[in-house]
Structures are given as C-alpha cells and as structure tokens.
PLY file of the C-alpha trace (Angstrom):
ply
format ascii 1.0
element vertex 101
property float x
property float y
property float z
element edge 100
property int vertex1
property int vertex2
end_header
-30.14 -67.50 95.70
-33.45 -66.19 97.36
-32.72 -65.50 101.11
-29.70 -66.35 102.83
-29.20 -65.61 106.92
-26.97 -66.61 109.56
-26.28 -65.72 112.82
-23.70 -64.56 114.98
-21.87 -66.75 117.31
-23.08 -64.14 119.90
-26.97 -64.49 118.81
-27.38 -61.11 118.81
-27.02 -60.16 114.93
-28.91 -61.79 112.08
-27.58 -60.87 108.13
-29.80 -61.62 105.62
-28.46 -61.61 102.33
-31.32 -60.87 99.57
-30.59 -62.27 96.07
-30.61 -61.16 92.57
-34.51 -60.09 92.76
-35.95 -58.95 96.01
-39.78 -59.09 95.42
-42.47 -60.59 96.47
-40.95 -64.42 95.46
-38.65 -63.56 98.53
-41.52 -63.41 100.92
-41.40 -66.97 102.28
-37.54 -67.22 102.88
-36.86 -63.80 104.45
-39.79 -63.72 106.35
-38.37 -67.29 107.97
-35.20 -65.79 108.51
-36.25 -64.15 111.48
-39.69 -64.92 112.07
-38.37 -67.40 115.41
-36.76 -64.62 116.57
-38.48 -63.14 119.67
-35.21 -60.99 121.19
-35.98 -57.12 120.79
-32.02 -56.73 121.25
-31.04 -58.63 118.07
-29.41 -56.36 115.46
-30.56 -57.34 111.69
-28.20 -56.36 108.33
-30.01 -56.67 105.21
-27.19 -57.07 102.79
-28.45 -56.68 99.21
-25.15 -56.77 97.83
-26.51 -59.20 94.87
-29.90 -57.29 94.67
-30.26 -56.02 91.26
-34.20 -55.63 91.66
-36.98 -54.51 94.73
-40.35 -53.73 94.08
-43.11 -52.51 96.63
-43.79 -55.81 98.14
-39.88 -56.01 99.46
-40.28 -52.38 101.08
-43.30 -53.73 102.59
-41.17 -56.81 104.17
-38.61 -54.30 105.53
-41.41 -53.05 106.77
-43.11 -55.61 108.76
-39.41 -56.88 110.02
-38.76 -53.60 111.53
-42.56 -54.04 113.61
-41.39 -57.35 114.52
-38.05 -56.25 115.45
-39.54 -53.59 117.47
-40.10 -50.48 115.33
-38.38 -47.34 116.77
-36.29 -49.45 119.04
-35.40 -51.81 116.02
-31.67 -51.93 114.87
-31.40 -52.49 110.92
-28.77 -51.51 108.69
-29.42 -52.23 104.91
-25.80 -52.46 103.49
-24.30 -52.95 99.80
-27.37 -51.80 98.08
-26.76 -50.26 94.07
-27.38 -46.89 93.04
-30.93 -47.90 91.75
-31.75 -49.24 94.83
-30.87 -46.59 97.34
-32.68 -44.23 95.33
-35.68 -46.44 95.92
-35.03 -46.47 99.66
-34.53 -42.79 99.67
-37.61 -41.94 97.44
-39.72 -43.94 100.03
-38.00 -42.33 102.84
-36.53 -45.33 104.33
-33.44 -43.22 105.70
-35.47 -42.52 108.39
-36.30 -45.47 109.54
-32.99 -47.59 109.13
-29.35 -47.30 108.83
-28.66 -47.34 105.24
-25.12 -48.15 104.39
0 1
1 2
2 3
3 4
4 5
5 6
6 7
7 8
8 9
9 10
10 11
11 12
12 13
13 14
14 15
15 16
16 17
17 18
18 19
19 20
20 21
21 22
22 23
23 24
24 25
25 26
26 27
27 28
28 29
29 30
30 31
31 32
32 33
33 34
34 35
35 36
36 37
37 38
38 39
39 40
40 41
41 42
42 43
43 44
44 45
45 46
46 47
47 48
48 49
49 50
50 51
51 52
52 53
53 54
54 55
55 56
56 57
57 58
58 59
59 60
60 61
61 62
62 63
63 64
64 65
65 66
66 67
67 68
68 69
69 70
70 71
71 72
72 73
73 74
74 75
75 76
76 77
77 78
78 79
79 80
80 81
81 82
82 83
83 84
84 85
85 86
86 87
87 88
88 89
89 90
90 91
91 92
92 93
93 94
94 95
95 96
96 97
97 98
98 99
99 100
C-alpha cells in the first residue's frame, strides 16, 4: 500500500492513509489524493498508522498540501504516527503547523 484516501459522505474531510514507507515513492499517489480538491473548507487526516518510515521529501509533501489546503487556515491532523515518527515531526517543528494526534 502507497496512498490510500477517501472521502466523507459529507465532502468535507479527506483521510489519507500513508503506507509502510512514506518517501519520496509516495509523491505521485498522495499528491493525487487531493490535488482536485479546490474547497479551502475541506479538513485532511493524514493517518500514518502503517508508516514505519518518512524521510525529508514526505515533510516536504505535508508541506505543499498544507499551501494547497490553504496554509494558516488549513485543517490537518496527522494521526497514528510511531514514536520514531513524531519525533521527526517534532524535531522539524511540525506541531506548529498541524494537529498532531
């Protein structure tokens, strides 16, 4: 599994599930899961429940979908990340720009 996403029934919250490696060979696939998107109101979860693995390139897609989502007025929650992985988040201060469950 690369990139999984679905949508709500409402349309107003994307999840995108990141598999085992979230790197650079996830670029395609999770930048298509809400690259058609052109709402400012949608809500996006990042659920990296089955991430074992990020390197610089993922931070920098987090990145660009929070400018696409709207930066500051953005609404993304990374959930279900491992211990290794929210250290990278915090270590790159990503706590302060998303919700990091």
């Amino acid at each position: 599994m690369s990139v999984i996403s679905t949508k709500s029934s409402d349309g107003k919250t994307i999840t995108i599930k990141t598999g085992n490696k979230f790197d650079y060979s996830s670029h395609t696939g999770f930048r298509a899961s809400y690259n058609n998107e052109s709402d400012l109101g949608i809500s996006y979860i990042i659920d990296m429940r089955n991430t074992d693995y990020m390197d610089s390139s993922a931070l920098g897609m987090l990145l660009l979908l929070r400018e696409h989502a709207g930066n500051g007025a953005s609404n993304i929650s990374i959930i279900n990340c491992n211990e290794e992985i929210k250290n990278i988040l915090a270590i790159s201060n990503f706590h302060k720009l998303f919700n990091i469950n």
